[in-house]
Structure formats: structure tokens, C-alpha cells
DOZA-559858 format. One line per 4 residues: number of its first residue (from 1); their letters; for each residue x, y, z of N, C-alpha, C, O. Coordinates in pm, whole numbers. Layout:
% residues N
NUM = A = X,Y,Z,X,Y,Z,X,Y,Z,X,Y,Z ~ ...;
//
This chain:
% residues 274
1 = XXXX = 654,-1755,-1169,764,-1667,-1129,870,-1665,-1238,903,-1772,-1289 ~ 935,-1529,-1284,1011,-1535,-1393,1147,-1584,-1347,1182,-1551,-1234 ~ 1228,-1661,-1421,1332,-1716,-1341,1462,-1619,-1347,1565,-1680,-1320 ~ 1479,-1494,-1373,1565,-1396,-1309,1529,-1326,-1200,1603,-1266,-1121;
5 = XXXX = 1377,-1338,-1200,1310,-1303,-1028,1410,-1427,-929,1514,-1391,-874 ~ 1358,-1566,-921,1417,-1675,-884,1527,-1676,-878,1561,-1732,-774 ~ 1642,-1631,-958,1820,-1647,-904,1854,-1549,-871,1969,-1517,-901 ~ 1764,-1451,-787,1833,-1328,-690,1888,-1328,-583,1831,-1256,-501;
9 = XXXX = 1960,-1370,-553,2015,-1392,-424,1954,-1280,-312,1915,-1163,-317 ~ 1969,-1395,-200,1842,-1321,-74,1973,-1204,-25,2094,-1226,-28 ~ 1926,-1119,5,2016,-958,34,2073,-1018,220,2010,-1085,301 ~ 2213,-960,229,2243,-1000,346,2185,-955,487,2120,-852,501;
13 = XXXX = 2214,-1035,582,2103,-1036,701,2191,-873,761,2298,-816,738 ~ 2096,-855,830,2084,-706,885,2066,-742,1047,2029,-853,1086 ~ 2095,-644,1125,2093,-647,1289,1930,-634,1292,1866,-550,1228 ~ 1879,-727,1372,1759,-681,1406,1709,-504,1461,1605,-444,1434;
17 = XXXX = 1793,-473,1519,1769,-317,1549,1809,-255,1432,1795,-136,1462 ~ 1859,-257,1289,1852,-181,1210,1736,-205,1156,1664,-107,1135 ~ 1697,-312,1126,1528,-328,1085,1411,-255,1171,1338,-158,1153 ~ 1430,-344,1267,1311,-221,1333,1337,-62,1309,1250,16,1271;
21 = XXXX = 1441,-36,1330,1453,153,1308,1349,155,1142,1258,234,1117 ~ 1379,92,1090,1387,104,933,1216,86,931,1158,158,849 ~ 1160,25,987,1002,10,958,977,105,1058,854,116,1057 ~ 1041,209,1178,1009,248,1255,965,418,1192,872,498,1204;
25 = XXXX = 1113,408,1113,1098,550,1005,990,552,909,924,653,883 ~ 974,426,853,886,443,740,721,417,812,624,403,738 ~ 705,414,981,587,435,1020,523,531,1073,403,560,1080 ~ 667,602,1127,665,761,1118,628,863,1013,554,958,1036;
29 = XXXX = 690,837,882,626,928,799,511,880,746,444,956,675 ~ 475,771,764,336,721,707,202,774,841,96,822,799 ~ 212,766,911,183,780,1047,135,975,1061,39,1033,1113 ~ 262,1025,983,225,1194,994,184,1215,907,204,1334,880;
33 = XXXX = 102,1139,798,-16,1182,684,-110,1090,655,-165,1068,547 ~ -128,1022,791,-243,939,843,-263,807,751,-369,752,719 ~ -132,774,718,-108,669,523,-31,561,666,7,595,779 ~ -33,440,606,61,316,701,155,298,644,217,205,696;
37 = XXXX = 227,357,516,364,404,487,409,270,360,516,290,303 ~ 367,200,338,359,100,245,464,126,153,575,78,132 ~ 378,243,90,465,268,-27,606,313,-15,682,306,-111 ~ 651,374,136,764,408,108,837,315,202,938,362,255;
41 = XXXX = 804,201,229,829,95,265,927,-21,143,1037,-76,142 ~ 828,-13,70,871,-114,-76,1016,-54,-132,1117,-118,-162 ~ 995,75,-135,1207,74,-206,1249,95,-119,1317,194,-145 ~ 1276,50,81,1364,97,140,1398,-84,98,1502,-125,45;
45 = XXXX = 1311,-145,128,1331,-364,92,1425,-341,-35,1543,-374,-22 ~ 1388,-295,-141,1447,-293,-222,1591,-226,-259,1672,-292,-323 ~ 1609,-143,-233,1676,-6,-245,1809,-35,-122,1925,-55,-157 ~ 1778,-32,-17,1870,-47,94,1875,-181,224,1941,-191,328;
49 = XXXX = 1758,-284,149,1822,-408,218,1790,-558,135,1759,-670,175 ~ 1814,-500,4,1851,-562,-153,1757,-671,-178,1787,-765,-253 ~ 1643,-661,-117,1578,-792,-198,1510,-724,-350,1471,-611,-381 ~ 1521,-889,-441,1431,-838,-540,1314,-789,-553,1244,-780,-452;
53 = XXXX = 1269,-749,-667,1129,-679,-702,1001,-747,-650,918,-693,-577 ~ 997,-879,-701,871,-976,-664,903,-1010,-479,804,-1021,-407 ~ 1029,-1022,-425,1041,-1038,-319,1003,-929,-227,970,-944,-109 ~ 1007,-846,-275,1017,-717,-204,846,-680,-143,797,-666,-31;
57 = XXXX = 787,-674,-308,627,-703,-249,586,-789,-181,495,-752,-108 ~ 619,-913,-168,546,-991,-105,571,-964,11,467,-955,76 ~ 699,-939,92,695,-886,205,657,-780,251,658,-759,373 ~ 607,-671,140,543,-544,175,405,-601,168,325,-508,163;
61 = XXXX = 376,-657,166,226,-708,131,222,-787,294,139,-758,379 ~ 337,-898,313,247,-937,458,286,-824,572,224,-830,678 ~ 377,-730,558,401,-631,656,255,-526,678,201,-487,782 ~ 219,-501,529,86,-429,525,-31,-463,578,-117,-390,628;
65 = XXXX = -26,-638,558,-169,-693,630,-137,-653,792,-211,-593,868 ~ -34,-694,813,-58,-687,966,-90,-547,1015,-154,-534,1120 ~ -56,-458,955,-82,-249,1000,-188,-278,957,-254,-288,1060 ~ -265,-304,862,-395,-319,866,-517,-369,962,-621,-314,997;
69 = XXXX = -451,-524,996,-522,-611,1087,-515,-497,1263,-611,-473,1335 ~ -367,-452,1282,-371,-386,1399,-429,-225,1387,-447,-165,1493 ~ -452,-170,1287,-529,-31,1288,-656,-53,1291,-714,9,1380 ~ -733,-136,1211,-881,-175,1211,-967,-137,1293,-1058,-55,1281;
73 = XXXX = -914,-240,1431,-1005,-218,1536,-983,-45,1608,-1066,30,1661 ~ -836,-27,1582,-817,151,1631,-906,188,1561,-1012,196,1625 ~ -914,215,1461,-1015,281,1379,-1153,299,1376,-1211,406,1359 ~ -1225,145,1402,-1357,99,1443,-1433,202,1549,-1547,249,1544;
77 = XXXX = -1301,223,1671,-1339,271,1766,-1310,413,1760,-1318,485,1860 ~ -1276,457,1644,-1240,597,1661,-1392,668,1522,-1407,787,1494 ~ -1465,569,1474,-1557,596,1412,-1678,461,1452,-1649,342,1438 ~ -1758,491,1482,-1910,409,1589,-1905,276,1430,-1936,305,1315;
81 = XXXX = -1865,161,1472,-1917,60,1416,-2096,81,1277,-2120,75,1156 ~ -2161,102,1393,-2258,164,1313,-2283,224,1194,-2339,168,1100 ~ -2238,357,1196,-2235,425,1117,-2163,398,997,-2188,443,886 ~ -2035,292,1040,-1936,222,911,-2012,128,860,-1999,123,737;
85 = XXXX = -2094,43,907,-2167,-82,862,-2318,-36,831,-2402,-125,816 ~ -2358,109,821,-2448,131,739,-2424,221,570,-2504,269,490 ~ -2284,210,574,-2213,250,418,-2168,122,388,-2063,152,331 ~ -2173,-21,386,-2191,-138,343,-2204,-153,190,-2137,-234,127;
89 = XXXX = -2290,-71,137,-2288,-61,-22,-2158,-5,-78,-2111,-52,-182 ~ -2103,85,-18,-1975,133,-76,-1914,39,-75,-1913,-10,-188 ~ -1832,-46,27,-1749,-125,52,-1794,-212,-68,-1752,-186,-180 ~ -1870,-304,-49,-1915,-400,-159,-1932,-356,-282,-1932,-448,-364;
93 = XXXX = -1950,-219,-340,-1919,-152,-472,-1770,-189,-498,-1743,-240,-607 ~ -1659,-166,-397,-1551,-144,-412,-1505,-275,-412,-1424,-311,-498 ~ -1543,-346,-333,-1478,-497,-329,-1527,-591,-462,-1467,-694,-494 ~ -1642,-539,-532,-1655,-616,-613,-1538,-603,-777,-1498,-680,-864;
97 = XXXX = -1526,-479,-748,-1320,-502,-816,-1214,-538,-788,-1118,-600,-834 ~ -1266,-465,-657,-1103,-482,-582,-1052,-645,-593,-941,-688,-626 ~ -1155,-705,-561,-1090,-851,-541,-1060,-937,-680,-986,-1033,-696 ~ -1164,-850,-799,-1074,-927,-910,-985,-873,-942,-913,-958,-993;
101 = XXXX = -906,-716,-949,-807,-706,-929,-701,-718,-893,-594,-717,-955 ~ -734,-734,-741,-590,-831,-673,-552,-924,-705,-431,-926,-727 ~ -614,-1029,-723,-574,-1157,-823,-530,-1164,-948,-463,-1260,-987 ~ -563,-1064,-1025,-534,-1007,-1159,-372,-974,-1127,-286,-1046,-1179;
105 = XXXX = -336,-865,-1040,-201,-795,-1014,-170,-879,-964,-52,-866,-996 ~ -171,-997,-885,-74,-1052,-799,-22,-1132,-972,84,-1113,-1032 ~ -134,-1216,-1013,-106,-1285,-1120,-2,-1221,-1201,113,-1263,-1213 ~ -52,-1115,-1258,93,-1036,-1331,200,-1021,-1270,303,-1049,-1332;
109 = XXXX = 208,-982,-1153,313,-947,-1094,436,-1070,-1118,552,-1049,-1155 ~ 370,-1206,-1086,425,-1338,-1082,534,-1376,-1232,646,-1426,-1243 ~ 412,-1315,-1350,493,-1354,-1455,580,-1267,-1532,625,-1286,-1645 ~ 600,-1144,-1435,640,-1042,-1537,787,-1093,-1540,832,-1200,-1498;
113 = XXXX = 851,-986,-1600,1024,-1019,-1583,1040,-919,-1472,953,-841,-1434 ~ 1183,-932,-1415,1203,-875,-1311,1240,-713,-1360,1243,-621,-1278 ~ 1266,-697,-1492,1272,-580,-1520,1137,-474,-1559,1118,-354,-1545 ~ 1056,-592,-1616,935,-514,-1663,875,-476,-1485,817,-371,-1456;
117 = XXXX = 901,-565,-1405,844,-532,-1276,873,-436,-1232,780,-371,-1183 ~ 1009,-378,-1224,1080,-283,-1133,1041,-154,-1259,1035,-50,-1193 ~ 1018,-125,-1380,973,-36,-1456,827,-1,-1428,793,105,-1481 ~ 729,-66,-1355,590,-56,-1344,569,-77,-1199,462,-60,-1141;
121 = XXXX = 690,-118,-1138,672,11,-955,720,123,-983,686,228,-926 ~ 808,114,-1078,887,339,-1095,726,404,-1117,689,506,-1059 ~ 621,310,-1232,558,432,-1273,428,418,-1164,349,512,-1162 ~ 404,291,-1064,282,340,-1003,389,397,-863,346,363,-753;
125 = XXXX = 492,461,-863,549,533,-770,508,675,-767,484,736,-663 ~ 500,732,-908,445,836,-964,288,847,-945,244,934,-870 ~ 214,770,-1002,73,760,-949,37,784,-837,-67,847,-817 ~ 134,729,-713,90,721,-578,159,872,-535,141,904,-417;
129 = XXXX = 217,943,-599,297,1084,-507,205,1147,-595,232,1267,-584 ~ 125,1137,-665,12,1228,-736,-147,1219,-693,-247,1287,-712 ~ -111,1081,-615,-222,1080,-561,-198,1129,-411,-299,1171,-355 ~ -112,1129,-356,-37,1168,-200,-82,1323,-226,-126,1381,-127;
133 = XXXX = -76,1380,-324,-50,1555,-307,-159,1590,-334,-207,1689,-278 ~ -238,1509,-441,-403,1556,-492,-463,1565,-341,-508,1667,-290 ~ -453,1425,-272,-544,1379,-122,-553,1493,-8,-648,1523,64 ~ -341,1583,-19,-367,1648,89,-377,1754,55,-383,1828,153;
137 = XXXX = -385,1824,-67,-340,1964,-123,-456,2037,-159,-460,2160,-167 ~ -560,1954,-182,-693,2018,-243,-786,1941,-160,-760,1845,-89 ~ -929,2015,-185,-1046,1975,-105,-1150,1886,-205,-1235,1928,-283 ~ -1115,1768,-177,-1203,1683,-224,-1356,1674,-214,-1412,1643,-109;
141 = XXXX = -1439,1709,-359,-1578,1681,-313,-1659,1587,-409,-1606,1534,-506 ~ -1770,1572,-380,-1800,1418,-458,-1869,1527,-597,-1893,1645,-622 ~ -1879,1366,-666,-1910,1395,-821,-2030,1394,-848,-2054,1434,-962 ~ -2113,1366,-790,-2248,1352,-766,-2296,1252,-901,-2401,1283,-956;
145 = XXXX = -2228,1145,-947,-2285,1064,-995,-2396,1011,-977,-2435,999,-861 ~ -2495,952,-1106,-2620,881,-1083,-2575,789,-1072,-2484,744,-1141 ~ -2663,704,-922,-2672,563,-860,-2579,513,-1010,-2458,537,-1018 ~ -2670,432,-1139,-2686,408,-1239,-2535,406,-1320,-2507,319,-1403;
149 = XXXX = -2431,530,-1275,-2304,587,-1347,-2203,488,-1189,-2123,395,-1205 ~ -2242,546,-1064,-2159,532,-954,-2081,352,-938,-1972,324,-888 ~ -2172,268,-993,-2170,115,-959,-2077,73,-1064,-1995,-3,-1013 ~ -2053,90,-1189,-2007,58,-1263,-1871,140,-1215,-1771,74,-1187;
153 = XXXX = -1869,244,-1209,-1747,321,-1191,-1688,288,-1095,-1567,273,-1109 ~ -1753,261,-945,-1711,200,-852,-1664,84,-877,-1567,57,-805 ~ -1700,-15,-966,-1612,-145,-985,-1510,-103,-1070,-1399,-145,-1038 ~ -1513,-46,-1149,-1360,-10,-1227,-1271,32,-1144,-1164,-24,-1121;
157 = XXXX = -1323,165,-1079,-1226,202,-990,-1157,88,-843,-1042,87,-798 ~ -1261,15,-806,-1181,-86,-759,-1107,-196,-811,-1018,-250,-745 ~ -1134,-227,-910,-1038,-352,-967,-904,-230,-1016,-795,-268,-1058 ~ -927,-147,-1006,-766,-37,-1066,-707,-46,-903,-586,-69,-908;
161 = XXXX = -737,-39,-819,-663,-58,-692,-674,-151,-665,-668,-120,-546 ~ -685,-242,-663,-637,-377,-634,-565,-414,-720,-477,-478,-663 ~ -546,-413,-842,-417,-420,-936,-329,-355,-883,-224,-421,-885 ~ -316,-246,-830,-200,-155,-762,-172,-200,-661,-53,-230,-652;
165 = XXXX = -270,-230,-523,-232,-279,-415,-143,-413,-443,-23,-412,-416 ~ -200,-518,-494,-127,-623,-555,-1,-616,-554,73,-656,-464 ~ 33,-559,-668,155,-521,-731,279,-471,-671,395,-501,-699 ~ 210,-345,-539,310,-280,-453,300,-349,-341,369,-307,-249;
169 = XXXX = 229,-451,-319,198,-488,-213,187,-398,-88,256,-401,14 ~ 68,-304,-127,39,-190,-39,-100,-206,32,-141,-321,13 ~ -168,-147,91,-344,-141,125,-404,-109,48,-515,-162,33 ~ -357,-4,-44,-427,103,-132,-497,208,-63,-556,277,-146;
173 = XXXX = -518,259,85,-572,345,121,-542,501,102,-594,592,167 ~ -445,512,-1,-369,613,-30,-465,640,-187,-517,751,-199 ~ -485,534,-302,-627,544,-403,-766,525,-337,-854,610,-356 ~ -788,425,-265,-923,428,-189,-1011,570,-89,-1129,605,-90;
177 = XXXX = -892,623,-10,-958,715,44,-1025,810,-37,-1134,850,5 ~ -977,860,-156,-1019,983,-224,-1086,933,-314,-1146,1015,-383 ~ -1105,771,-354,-1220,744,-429,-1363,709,-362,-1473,711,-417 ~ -1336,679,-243,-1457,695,-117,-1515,834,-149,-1635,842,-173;
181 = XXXX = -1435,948,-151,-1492,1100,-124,-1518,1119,-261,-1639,1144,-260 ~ -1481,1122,-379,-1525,1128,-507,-1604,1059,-549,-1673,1111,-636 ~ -1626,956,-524,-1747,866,-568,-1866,860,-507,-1972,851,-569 ~ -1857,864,-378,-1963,837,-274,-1977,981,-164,-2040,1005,-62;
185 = XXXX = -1892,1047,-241,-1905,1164,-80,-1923,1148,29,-2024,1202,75 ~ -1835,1069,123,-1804,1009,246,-1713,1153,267,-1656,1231,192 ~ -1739,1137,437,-1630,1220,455,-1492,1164,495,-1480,1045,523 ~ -1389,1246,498,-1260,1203,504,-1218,1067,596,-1140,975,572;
189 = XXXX = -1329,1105,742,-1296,1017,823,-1352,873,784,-1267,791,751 ~ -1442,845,784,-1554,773,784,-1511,715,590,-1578,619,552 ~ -1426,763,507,-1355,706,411,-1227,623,479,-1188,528,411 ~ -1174,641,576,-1091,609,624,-1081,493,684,-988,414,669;
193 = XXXX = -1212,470,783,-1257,330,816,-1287,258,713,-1212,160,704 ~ -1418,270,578,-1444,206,476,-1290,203,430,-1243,144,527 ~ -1226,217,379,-1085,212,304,-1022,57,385,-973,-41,329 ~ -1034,70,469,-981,-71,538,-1070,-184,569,-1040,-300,599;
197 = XXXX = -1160,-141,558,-1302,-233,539,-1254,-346,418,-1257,-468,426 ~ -1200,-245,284,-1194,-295,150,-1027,-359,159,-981,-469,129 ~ -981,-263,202,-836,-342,176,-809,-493,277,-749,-597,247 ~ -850,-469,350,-813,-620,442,-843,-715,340,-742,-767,291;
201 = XXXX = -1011,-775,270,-1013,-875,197,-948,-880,70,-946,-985,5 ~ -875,-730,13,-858,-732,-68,-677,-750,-116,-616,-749,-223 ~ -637,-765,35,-460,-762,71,-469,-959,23,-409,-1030,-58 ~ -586,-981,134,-555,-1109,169,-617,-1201,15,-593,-1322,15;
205 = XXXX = -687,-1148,-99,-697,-1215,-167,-556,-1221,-207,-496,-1328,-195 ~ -471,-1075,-273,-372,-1112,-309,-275,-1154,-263,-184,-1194,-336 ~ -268,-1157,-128,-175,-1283,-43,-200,-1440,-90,-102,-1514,-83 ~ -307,-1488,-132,-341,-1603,-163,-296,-1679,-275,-280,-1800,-289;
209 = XXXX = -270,-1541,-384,-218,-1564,-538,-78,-1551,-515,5,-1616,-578 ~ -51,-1472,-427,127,-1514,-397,157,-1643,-344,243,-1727,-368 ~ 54,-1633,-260,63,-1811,-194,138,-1937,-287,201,-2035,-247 ~ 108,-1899,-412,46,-2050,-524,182,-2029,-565,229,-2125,-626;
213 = XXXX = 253,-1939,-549,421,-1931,-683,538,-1969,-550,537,-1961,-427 ~ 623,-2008,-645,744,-2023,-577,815,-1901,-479,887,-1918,-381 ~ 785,-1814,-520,814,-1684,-462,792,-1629,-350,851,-1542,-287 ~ 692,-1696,-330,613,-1660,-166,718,-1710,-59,709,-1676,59;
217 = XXXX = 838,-1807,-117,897,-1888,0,1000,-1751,70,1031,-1741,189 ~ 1032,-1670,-26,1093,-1579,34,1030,-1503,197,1100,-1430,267 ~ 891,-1540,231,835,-1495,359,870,-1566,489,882,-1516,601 ~ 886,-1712,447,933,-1818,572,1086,-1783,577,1150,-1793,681;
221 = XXXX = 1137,-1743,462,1282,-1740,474,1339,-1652,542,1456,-1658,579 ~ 1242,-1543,567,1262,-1340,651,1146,-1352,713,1067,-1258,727 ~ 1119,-1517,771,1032,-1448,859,1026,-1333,985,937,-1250,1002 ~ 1138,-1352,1061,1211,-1329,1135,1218,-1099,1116,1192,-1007,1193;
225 = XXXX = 1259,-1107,994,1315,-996,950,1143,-925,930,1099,-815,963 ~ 1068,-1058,853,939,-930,878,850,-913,971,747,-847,964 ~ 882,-961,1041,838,-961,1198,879,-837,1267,811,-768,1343 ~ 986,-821,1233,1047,-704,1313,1059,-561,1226,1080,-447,1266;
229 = XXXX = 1043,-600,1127,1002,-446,1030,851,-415,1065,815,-301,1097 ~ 748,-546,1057,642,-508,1101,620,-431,1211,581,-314,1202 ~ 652,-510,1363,661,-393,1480,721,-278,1474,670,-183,1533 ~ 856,-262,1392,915,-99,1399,824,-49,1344,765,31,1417;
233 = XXXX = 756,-65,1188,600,21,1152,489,35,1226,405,125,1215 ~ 490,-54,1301,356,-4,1376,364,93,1492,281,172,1537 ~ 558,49,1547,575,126,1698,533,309,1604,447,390,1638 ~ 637,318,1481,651,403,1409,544,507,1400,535,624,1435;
237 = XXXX = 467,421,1341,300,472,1290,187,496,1426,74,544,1424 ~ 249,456,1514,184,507,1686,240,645,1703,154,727,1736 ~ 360,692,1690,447,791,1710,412,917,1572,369,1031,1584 ~ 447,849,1457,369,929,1384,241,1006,1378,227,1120,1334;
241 = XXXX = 117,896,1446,3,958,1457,18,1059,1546,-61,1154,1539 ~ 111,1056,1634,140,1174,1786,148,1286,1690,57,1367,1703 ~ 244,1314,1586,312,1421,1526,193,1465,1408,210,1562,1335 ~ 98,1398,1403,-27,1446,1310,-51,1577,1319,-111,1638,1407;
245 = XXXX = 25,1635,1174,-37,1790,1231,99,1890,1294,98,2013,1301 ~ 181,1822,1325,305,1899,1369,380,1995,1265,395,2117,1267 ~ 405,1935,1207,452,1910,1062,369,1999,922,299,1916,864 ~ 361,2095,875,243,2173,827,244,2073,686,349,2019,650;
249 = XXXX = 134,2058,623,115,1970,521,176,2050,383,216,1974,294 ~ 185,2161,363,226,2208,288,378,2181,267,416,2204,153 ~ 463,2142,345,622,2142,338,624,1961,351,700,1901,275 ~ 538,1884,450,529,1760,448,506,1699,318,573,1617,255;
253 = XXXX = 360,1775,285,345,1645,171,424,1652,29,434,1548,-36 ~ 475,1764,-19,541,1780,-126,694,1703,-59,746,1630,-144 ~ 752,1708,41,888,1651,69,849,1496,17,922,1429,-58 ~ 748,1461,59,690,1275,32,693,1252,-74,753,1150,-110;
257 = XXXX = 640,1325,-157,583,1326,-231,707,1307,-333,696,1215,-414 ~ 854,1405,-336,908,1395,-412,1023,1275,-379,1106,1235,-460 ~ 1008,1230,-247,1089,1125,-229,1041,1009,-303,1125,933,-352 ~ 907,984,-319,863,904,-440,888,907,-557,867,805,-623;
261 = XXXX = 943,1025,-618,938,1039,-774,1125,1041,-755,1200,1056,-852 ~ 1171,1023,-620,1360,1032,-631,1316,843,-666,1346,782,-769 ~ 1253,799,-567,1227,657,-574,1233,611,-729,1335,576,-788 ~ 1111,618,-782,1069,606,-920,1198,601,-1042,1245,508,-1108;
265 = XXXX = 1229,743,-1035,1338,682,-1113,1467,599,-1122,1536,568,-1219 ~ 1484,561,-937,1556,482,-925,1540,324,-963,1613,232,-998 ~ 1411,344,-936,1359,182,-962,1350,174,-1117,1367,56,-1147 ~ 1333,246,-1220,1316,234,-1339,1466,220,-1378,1492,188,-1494;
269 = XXXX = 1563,242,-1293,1696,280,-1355,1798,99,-1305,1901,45,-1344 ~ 1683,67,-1198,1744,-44,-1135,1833,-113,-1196,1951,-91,-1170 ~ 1798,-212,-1292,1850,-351,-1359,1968,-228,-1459,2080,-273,-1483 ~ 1950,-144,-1488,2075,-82,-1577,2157,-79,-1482,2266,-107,-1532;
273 = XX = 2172,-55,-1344,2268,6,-1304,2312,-142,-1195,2406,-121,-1118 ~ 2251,-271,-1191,2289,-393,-1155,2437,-422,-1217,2493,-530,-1196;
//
């Protein structure tokens, strides 16, 4: 852990009902583009209830496992077990990066400086609102790679999201879904279950590499606080899924989309304006 990460003082305590609202909003808009809101989770921690950069992920990271752990089984049952556990090769294409990636990104994440950190969430802020608008704006179809091309590519492309998930301490189902449909030509749904298939082992490897640094203590210290951001995201992301579709994607996803890139340059601008 870099030691200007380490003398950040922990951001002051908040009413429990402003927290929950606060994971409640960010499960709502994650929730109305079928995403568990991760990413726009990480600069509200940061941005408006002041923890640092490395702190910030790690608590977006155990807030994420748990929307994960509690959508799973929704999911399972909203696509036949079966049919998910006979695309088994995908998953294990994907996990066989994903998981050295996560360990890879958590690792970096640990030693960066707190500035190089908050400069390389601005730019995978950008990545992820380019990948938010590609996912809903156009019709994804596969590449029809040979077996031979798909395996190799499939491990690159997973160890590149798990470096990202890592880092933002996100799921990655926001890069995973559309590399399910580009790589493997899954359909949207049935990418959707596999996508969490991969991210669960691949959250919890990099929970493990946070485990090992001093930094992680910031989770016992808010436990409390992420407990209750967790439930406002999930009440959130129940309510959101209601509004699926309310909302026309055309005016939705570009509004998201650019609240990420207002994000981005805030976070790149961070430590100047400390």
C-alpha cells in the first residue's frame, strides 16, 4: 500500500439513511440497464463520502460481491441451470484470465500511488461509458472465430477484465457480457448468467489480494456503512429492474454514459484540486 494511500483520513460518518438512499440510487440506475451499478458506485465513495482511491475500491469490491452473491441465484432461475452449465467451456475460457488478472490488478492497485490510481479510474471510467453505449446502442454479433483463434483470445480478453474488475472493484459484467456475445455468440441473456458465473470467482480472487495489504482494514472499519450501502443497492437494483424498459435506452444510456466521462475527469483532476 502506497503510504499517501495510508494517511487519508477515513471521510466523516454519514446518517445511515443517507447511505442507504445513496446505494439505493446507484441500484436504481444500475438496475434500469440490467448493470449492478458498480461503476457508478465507486465515485459516489469517492466523490461525495470522501474515502480514498484504494479505499474506495475495496469497498466497491465487497459491496459488488454481495449484488453478485444475491443476483446469482435470481438469475439461475430466470435462465434453466442446464442450459448455463452446458456453456461451461466459456466460463472456464474466461476464468482462465480472469483470475490471473484479478490478482495482477488487485496487486497493482496496492502499489500504485494514490495519484497514479485516481488517473487510471478517470481512464477505465471512459472505457466503461464506451463500453455502456457500444452494449446498448448497437446489435452485437459474434466473430465467428476458429475454436484455435477463440481460446487464446478468450484468455486475453479475460485477464483484461479482471485487471479492470480488480482495480474498480466492479463484477465486470458491463466488459464480460459483450465479450460472451462477441466471442462465443451467446445470447444476451444466457451471457448474462455466464457473466456471473465468471465474476463471482473472479471478485473473490481479488478480494483475497486485498486481503494481504494493510488497506483492506478500511472494510472492518465501515463495516457498518457497507452493509447498508449494500442493502440500499440491492433494495435499488430490485426497483430498478421494475423500471427496465421505462426509460427508452436511447436518452438512458447516453445520460450514463456521460455521467461517467463528468466522473472521469473529475477523478483525473482529483489530487490537483485536494
Amino acid at each position: 500500500m502506497s503510504t499517501d494511500q495510508a494517511l487519508r483520513p477515513l471521510p466523516p460518518t454519514r446518517s445511515a439513511s443517507v447511505v442507504f438512499a445513496a446505494g439505493a440510487v446507484i441500484g436504481v440506475l444500475g438496475g434500469m440497464i440490467g448493470l449492478g451499478g458498480a461503476e457508478f458506485r465507486l465515485p459516489l465513495l469517492i466523490g461525495a463520502f470522501g474515502f480514498a482511491a484504494l479505499s474506495a475500491v475495496i469497498l466497491n469490491k465487497a459491496m459488488s460481491l454481495v449484488v453478485v452473491l444475491v443476483a446469482l441465484p435470481a438469475r439461475l432461475a430466470a435462465v434453466p441451470a442446464a442450459e448455463v452449465a452446458a456453456r461451461w467451456p466459456v466460463a472456464v475460457n474466461l476464468l482462465a484470465g480472469s483470475l490471473l488478472g484479478a490478482w495482477a490488478g488487485a496487486s497493482w492497485a496496492v502499489r500504485m500511488r494514490s495519484a497514479t490510481l485516481y488517473r487510471v479510474l478517470a481512464a477505465l471510467m471512459v472505457l466503461m461509458a464506451a463500453a455502456l453505449v457500444l452494449a446498448h446502442t448497437t446489435t452485437l454479433g459474434s466473430l465467428d472465430l476458429p475454436p484455435a483463434a477463440r481460446i487464446p483470445v478468450g484468455v486475453a480478453a479475460g485477464f483484461g477484465i479482471g485487471v479492470v474488475a480488480a482495480i474498480m472493484g466492479v463484477a465486470g459484467g458491463e466488459l464480460l457480457i459483450p465479450t460472451i456475445v462477441l466471442l462465443f455468440g451467446e445470447d444476451i441473456k444466457t451471457a448474462g448468467s455466464l457473466s456471473l458465473l465468471v465474476s463471482l470467482p473472479t471478485m473473490l480472487v481479488a478480494f483475497a489480494r486485498y486481503s494481504r495489504d494493510g488497506s483492506f482494514a478500511v472494510l472492518g472499519a465501515n463495516l457498518r456503512f457497507t452493509a447498508t450501502m449494500a442493502a440500499g443497492s440491492l433494495a435499488g437494483a430490485a426497483l430498478g429492474g421494475l423500471l427496465l424498459g421505462v426509460f427508452p435506452t436511447v436518452v438512458l444510456v447516453p445520460a450514463l454514459a456521460a455521467v461517467l466521462l463528468v466522473t472521469a475527469v473529475k477523478l483525473f483532476r482529483h489530487d490537483r484540486d485536494d
